[in-house]
C-alpha positions in Angstrom: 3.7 -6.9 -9.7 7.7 -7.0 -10.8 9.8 -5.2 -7.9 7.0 -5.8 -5.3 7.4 -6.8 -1.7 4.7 -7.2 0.8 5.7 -7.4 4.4 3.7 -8.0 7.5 6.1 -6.4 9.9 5.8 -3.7 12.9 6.2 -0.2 10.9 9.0 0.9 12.2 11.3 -2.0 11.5 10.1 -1.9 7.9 10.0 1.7 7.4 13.9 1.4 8.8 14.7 -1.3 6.6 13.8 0.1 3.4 14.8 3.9 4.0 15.8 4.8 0.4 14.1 7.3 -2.1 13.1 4.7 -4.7 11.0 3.2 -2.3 7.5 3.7 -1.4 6.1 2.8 1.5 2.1 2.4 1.3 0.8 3.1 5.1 -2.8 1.8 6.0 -2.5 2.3 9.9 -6.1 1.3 12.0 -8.3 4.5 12.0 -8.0 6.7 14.9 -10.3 5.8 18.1 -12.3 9.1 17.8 -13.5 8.2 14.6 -15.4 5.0 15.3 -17.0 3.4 18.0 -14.7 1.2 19.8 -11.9 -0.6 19.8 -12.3 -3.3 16.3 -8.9 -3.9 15.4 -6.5 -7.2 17.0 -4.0 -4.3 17.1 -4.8 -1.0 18.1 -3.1 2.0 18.1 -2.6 5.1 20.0 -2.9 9.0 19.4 0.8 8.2 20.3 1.3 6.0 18.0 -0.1 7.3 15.5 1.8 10.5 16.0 4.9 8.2 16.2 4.1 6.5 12.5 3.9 10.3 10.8 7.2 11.4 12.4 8.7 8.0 10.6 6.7 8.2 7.3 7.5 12.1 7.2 11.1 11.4 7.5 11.2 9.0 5.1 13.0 10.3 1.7 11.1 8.4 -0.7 6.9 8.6 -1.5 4.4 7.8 1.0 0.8 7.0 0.5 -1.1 6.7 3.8 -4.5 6.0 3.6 -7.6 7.5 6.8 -10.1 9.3 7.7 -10.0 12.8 7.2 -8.8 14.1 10.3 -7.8 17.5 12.0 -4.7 15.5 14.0 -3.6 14.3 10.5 -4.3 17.4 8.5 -2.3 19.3 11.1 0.7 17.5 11.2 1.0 16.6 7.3 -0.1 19.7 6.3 3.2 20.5 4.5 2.6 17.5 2.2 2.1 17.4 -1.0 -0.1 15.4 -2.2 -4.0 14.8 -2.9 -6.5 13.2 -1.4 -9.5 11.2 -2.8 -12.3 10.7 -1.1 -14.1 7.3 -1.3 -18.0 7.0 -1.0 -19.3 3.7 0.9 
């Protein structure tokens, strides 16, 4: 893994830090709260912040691979992504 560097930092410092088009930024944000039962993560997140995280990652100028549920607040506001998606059976 030559060239990699994990972080474990609040998004939007690291998104802000490494805003360049040769890097990608791999996004695995806790699933939204409508799509499980209860709160299981030490850090949750909002519908805001959620929303906040795809205005960052969608300005970003390199690639982005953000990993979730499918999801019509997602779907929505990345629809003008390109991109695929994979769905993974349990």
């Amino acid at each position: 893994m030559r060239n990699v560097q994990i972080e474990n930092v609040q998004a939007e410092l690291l998104i802000s830090r490494y805003r360049a088009s040769d890097v990608l930024i791999f996004a695995d944000p806790s699933y939204l709260l409508d799509t499980r039962n209860g709160a299981i993560y030490e850090n949750e997140m909002s519908d805001e912040q959620h929303a906040s995280l795809l205005d960052l990652l969608d300005d970003h100028p390199g690639p982005v691979l953000l990993t979730g549920y499918e999801h019509p607040f997602y779907n929505e506001r990345l629809k003008h992504w390109q991109g695929g998606r994979h769905r993974v059976n349990q």
